[in-house]
C-alpha positions as CSV (number, residue, x, y, z in Angstrom):
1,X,-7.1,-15.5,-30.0
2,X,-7.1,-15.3,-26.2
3,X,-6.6,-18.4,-25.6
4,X,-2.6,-18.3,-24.8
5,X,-2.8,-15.0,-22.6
6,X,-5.9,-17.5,-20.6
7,X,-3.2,-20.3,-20.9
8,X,-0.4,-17.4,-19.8
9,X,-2.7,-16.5,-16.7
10,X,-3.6,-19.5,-15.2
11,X,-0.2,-21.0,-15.2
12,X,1.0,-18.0,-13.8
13,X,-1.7,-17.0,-11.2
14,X,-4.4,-19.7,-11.2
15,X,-2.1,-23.0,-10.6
16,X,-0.2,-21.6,-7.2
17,X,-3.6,-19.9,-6.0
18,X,-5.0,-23.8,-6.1
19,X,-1.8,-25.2,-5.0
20,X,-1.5,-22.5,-1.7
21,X,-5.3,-23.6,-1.1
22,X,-4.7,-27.0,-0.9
23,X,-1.7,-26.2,1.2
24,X,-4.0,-24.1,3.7
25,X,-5.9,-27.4,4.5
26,X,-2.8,-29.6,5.0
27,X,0.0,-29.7,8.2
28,X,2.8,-29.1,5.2
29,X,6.2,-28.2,6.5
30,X,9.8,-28.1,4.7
31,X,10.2,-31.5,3.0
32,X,7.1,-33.2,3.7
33,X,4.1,-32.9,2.3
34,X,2.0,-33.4,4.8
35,X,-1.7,-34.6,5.7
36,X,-5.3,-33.1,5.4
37,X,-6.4,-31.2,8.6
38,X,-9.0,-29.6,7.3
39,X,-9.7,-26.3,8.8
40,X,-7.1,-26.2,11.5
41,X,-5.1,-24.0,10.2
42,X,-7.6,-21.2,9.8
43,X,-8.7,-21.8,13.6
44,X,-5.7,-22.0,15.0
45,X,-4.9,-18.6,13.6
46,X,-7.7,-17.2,14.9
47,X,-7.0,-18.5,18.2
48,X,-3.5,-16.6,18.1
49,X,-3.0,-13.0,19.5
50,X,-0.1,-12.6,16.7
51,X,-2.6,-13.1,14.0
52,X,-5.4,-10.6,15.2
53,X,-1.8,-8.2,15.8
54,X,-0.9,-8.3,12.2
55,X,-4.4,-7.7,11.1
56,X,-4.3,-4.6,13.3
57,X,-1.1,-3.4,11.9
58,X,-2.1,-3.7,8.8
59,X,-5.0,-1.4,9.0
60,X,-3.1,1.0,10.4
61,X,-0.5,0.8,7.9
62,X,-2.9,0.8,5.0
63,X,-5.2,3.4,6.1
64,X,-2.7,6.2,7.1
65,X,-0.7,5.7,3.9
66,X,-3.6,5.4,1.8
67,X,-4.5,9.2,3.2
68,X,-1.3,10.6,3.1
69,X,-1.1,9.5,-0.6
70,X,-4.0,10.5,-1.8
71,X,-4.1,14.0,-0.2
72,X,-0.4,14.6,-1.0
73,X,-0.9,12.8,-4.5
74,X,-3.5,15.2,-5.4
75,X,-1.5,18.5,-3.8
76,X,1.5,17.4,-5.5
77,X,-0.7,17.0,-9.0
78,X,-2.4,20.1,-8.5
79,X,1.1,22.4,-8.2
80,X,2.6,20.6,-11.6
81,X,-0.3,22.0,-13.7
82,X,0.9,25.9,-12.7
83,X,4.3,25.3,-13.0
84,X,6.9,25.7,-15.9
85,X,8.7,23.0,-16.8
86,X,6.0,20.3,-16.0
87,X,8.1,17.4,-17.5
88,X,11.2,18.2,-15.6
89,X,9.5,17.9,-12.2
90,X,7.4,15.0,-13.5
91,X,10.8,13.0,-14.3
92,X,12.1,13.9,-10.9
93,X,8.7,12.9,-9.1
94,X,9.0,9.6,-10.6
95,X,12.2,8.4,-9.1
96,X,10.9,7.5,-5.7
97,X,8.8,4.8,-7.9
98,X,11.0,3.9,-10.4
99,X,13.5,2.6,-8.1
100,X,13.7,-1.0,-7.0
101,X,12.0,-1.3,-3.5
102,X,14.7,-3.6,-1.7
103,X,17.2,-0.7,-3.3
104,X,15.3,2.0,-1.9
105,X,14.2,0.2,1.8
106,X,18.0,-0.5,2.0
107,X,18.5,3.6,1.3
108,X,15.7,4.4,3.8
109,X,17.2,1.5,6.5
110,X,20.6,3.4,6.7
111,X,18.5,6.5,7.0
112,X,16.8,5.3,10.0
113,X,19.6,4.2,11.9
114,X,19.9,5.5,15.2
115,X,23.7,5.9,15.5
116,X,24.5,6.9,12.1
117,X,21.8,7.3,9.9
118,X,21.2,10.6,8.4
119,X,18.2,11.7,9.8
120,X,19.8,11.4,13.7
121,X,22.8,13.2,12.9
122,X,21.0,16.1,11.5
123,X,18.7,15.9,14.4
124,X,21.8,16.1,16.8
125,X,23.7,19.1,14.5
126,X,20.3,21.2,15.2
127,X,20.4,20.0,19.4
128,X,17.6,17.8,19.3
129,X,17.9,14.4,20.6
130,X,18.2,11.0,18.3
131,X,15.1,9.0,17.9
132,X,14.8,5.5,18.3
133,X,13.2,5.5,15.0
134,X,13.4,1.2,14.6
135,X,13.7,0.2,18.7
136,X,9.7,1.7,19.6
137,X,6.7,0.7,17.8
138,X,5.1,4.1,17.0
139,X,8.5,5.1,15.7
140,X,9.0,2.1,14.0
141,X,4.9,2.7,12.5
142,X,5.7,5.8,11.3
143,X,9.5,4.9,10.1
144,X,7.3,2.2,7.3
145,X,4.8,4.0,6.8
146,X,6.6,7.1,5.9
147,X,9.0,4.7,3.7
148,X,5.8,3.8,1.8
149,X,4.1,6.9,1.3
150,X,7.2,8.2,-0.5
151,X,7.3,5.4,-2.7
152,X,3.8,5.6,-3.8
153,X,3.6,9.2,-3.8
154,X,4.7,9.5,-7.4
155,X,1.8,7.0,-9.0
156,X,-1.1,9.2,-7.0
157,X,-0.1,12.3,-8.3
158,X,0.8,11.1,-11.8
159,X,-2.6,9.8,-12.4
160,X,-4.2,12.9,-10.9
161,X,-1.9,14.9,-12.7
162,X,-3.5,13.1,-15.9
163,X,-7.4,13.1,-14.8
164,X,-7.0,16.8,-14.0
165,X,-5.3,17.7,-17.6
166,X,-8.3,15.5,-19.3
167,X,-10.6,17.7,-17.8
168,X,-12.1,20.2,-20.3
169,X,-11.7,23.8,-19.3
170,X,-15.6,24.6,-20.7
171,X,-16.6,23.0,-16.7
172,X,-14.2,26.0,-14.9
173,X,-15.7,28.2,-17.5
174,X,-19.2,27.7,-16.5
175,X,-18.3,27.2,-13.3
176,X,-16.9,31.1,-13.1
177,X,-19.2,32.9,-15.0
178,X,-21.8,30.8,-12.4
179,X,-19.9,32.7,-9.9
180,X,-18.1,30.1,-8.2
181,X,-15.0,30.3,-6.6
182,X,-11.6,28.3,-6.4
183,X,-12.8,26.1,-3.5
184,X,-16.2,25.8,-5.3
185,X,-15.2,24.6,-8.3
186,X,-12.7,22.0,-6.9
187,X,-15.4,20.9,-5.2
188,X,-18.3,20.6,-7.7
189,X,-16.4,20.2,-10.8
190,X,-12.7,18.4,-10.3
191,X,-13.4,16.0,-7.1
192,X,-16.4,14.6,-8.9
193,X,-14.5,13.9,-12.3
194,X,-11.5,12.7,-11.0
195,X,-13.7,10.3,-8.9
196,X,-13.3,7.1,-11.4
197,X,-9.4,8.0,-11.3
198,X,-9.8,8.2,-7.3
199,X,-11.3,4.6,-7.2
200,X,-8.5,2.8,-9.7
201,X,-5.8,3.8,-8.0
202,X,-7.3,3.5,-4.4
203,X,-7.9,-0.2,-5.4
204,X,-4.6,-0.5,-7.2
205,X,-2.9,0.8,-3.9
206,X,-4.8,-0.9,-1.8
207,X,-4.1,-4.3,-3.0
208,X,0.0,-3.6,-3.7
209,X,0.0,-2.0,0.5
210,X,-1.9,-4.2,2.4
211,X,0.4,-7.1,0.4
212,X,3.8,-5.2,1.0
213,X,6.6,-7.1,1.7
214,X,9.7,-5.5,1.1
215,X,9.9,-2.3,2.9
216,X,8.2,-4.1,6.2
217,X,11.0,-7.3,6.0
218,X,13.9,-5.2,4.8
219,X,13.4,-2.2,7.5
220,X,11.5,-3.8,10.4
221,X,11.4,-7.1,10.1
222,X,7.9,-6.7,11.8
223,X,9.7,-5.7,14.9
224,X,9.9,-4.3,17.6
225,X,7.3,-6.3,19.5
226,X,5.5,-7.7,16.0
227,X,4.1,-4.0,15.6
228,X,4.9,-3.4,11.9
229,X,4.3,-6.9,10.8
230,X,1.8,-7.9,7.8
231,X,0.6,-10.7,6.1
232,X,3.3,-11.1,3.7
233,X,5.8,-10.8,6.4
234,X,4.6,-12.9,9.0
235,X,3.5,-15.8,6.3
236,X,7.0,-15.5,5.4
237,X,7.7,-16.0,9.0
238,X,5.8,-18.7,9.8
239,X,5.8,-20.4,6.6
240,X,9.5,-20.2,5.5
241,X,11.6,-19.2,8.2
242,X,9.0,-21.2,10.4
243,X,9.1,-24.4,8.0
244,X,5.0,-24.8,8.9
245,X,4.0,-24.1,5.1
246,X,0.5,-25.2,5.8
247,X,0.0,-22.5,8.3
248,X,1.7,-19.8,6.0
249,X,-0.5,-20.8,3.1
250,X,-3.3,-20.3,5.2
251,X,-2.0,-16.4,6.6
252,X,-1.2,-15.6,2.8
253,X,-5.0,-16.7,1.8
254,X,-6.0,-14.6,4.7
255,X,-5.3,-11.6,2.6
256,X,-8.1,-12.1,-0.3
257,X,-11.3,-11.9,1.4
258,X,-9.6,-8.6,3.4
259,X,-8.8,-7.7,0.0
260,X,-12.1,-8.2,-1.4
261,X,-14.0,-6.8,1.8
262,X,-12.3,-3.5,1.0
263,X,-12.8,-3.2,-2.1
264,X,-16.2,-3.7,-2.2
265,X,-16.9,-1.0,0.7
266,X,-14.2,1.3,-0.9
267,X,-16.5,0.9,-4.5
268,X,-19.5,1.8,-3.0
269,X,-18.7,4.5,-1.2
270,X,-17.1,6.3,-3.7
271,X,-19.3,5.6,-6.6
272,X,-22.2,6.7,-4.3
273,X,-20.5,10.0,-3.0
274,X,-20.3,10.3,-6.9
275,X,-23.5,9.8,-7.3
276,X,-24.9,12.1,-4.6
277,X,-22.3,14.9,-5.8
278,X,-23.7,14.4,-9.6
């Protein structure tokens, strides 16, 4: 019964994982297949300021975004359970995710610009001066990471929208009669329970951020001075653009044991905080 979605799967996922593998350990480029090198590749990557520069980046770019959409995600989810008209503002949340994200890095590009976008011009109405939001790299930092915090915004606080309304209102019951106040029972009762929430959509976030593509390549192009560049973008780079696919197999691979590093930290820390909380 499983047997086509396995089929399905490794088509899909398992065949170009082994085929960027074997590409990883060859001197591939455009047009030619190229010959075994072994582990070249990796080392010669390692050998690279760039490469150490994009790793950098990106744990700047994941962290802060992971932060500012987790606090936000949970503020935003917290005002929709008091207000009326909950699935109004839930449908208007959503558009930010909803929308394609070369549409809405495209939207967000034209923002940034520094002669005409938006942003500037209300800047100079008000007698500040323009910002070089997309010429400096901590403007250009903030300019993607801004971009992807908004984007993501609306999945955080729809699933803790959801673990908060799943939690039964016997805990805050208890809870008051216990004597304990707002900040104490947010504390003691909802962080705890929205804990296994906390963890699938760090790891879901995680994963879909550190690989971003779009809003880096559209907006930045990694630029200025390789400061906003990431795996995706710079494998692109040096794989495609670059025509040394070996190479850019071997960046993109870089991405999984990161991947799985962080995961495995971010598990145990919050199932043990759950733990000592319980």
């Amino acid at each position: 019964m499983v047997a086509p979605g396995c089929i399905v799967l490794i088509g899909i996922i398992g065949y170009p994982l082994v085929y960027s593998l074997g590409l990883s350990f060859s001197n591939a480029t455009l047009g030619t297949p190229g010959e075994f090198v072994g582990l070249d590749n990796y080392t010669q990557l390692l050998r690279q300021n760039l490469f150490w520069q994009v790793t950098w980046n990106s744990v700047i770019y994941t962290a802060a975004t992971l932060v500012l959409k987790t606090v936000l995600g949970l503020w935003l989810a917290l005002l929709l359970m008091n207000i009326p008209a909950r699935t109004f503002f839930q449908a208007l949340l959503f558009l930010p995710w909803v929308i394609p994200s070369s549409l809405s890095s495209l939207m967000w590009w034209w923002l940034y610009n520094y002669q005409f976008g938006v942003i500037n011009t209300a800047l100079k109405a008000v007698g500040m001066m323009p910002i070089p939001w997309l010429a400096e790299p901590f403007w250009a930092r903030l300019a993607v990471i801004v971009v992807n915090t908004w984007r993501g915004l609306p999945f955080f606080a729809m699933c803790f929208l959801a673990g908060l309304l799943a939690i039964p209102s016997e805990f805050y019951e208890a809870a008051q009669i216990d004597g304990a106040s707002r900040q104490a029972q947010f504390r003691y009762v909802t962080l705890p329970l929205l804990k296994p929430i906390l963890l699938i959509v760090f790891l879901y976030s995680l994963v879909t951020t550190l690989a971003d593509f779009e809003i880096i390549y559209i907006i930045t192009k990694g630029g200025p001075l390789e400061t906003t560049h990431l795996y995706g973008t710079i494998a692109f780079q040096i794989g495609l653009s670059g025509t040394r696919i070996g190479e850019g197999a071997a960046v993109s691979l870089f991405v999984f044991p990161a991947l799985a590093v962080s995961a495995y930290f971010l598990s145990k820390f919050i199932i043990g905080r759950s733990v000592q909380v319980g």
